[in-house]
NUSEVEX-627830 format. One line per 5 residues: number of its first residue (from 1); for each residue x, y, z of N, C-alpha, C. Coordinates in steps of 0.001 Angstrom, whole numbers, plus 500000, padded with zeros to 6 digits. Layout:
NUM) X Y Z X Y Z X Y Z  ...
// end
This chain:
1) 770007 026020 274395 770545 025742 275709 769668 024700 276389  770250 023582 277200 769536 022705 277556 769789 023284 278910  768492 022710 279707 768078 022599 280984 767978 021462 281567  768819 021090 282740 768193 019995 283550 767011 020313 284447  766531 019138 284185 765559 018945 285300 765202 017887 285692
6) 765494 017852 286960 765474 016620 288125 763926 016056 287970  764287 014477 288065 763066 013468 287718 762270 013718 289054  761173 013134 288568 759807 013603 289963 760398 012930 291280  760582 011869 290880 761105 010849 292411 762391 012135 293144  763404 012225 292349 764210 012934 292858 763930 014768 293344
11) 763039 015233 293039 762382 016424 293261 761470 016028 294437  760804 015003 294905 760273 014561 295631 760867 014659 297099  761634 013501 297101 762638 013814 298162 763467 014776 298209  764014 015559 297199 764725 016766 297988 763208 017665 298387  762268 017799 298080 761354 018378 298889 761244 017986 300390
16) 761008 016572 300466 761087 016396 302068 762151 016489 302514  763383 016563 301932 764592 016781 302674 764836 018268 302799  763996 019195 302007 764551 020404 302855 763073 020888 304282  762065 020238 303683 761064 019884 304721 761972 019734 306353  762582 018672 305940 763608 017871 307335 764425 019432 307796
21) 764922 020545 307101 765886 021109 307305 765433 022675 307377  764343 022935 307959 763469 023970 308186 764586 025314 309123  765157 024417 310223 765336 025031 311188 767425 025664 310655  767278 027405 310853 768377 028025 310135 769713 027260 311402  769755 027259 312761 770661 026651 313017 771217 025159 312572
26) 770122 024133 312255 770398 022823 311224 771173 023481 310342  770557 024205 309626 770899 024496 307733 772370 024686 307865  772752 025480 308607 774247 026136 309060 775468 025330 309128  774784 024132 310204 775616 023098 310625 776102 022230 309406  774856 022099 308770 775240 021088 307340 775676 021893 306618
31) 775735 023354 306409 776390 023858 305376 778479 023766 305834  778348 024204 307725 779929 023931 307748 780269 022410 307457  779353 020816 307968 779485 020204 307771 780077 019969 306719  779233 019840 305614 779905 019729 304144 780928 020406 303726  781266 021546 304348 782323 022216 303565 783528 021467 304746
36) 783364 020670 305976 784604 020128 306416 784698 018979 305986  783623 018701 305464 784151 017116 304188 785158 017564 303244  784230 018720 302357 784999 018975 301365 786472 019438 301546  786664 020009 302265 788331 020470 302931 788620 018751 303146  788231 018209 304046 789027 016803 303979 789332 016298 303080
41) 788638 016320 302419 788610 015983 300725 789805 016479 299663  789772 017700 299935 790980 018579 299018 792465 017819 300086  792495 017756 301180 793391 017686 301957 794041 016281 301601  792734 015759 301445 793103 014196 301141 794301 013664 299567  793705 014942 298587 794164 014681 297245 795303 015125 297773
46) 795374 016248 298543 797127 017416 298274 798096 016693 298757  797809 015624 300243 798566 014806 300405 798495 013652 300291  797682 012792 299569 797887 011513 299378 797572 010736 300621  796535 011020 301224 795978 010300 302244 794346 010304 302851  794247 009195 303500 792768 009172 303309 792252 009816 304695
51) 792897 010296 305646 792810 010018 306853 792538 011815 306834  792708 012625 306516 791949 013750 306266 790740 013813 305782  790014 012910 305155 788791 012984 303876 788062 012297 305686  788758 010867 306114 787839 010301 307111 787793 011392 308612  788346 012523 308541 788422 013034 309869 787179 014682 309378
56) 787163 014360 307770 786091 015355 307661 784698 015068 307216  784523 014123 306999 783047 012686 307010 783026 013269 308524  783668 013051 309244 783170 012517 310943 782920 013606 311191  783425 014756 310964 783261 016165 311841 781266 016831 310906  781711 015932 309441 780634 016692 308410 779189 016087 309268
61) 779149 014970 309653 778203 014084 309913 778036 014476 311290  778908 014882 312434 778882 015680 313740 777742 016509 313554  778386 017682 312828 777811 018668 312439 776339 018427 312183  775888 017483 311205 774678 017634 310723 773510 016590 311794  774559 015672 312536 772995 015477 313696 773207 015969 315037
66) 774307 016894 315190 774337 018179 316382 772945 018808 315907  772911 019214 314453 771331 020144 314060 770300 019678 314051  770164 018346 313550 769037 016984 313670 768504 016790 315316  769157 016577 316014 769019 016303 317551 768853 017394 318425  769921 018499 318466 769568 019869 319138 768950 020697 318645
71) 768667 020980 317507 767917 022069 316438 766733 021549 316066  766699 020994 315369 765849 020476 314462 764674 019480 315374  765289 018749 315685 764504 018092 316755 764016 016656 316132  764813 016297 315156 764095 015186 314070 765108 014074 314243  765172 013333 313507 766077 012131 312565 766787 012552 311625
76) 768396 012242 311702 768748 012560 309899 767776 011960 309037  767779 012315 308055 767151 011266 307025 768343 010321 306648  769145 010393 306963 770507 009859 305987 770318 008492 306809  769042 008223 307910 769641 007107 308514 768672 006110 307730  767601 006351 307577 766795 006019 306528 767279 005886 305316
81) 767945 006524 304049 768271 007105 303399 769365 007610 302842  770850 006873 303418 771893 007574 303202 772132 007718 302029  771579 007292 300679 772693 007940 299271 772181 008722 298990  770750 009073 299467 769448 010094 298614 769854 011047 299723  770203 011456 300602 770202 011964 301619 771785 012688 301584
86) 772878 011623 301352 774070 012615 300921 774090 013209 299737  773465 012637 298683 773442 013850 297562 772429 014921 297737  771320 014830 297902 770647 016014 298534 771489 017016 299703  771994 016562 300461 773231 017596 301668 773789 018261 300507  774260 017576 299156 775229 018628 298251 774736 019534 297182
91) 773079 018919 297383 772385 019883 296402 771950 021172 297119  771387 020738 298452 770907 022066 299979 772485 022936 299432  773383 022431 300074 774778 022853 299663 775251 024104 298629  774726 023481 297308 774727 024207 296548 773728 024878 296221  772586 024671 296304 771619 025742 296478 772017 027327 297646
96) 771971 026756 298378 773142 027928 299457 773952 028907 298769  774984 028048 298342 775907 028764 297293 775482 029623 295930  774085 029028 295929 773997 029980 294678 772596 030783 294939  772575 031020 296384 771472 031837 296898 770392 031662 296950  769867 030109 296354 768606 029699 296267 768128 029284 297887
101) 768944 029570 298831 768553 028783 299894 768921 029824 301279  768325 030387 302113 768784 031139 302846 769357 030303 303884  770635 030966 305002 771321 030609 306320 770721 031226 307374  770306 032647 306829 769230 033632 307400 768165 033496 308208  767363 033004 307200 765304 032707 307544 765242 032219 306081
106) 764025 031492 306493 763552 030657 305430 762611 031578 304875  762228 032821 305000 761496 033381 304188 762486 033948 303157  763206 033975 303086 764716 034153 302055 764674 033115 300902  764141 032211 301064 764161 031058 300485 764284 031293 299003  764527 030536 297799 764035 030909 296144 763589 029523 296345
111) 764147 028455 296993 763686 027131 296913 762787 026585 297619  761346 026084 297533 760721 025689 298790 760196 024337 298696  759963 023917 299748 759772 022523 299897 757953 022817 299764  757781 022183 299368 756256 021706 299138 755312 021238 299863
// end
């Protein structure tokens, strides 16, 4: 059975990017965030239009510097950073999903930033 494992550069920055994402009201926001992309997204294929996918970018990206600015108290990184920064949102994402990441408290954590 093979294992991935993410190159140092890329383990790097998702370290400071969950660094960036300490605070459980942030984490929350980007977790509904992303999942109202992803609904735009499905919405977009079922009907053949793009204008669902762009109305859930806007609400996903709402979401995540409502937590950056009122929560968090930081910068997205994505402004610095946007491609390393949206695939990391889908790795936090899925880490979530597969329990490596608490919504809770960060002492829940399996994943920690360094």
């Amino acid at each position: 059975m093979l294992v991935k494992v993410d190159s140092p550069a890329k383990q790097k920055f998702y370290d400071f990017y969950l660094e960036e994402h300490q605070n459980m009201a942030c984490r929350r926001l980007h977790f509904a965030g992303s999942s109202f992309g992803l609904i735009g997204l499905a919405k977009s294929v079922k009907n053949r239009s793009a204008k669902p996918l762009l109305k859930g970018i806007a609400a996903g990206y709402a979401c995540a510097w409502v937590g950056h600015f009122f929560f968090e108290k930081n910068k997205p990184a994505s402004f610095k950073f946007p491609l390393k920064s949206f695939a990391s949102d889908f790795r936090m994402y899925g880490d979530v999903l597969r329990g490596n990441l608490s919504l809770k408290d960060r002492k829940l954590d399996k994943v920690r930033a360094n």
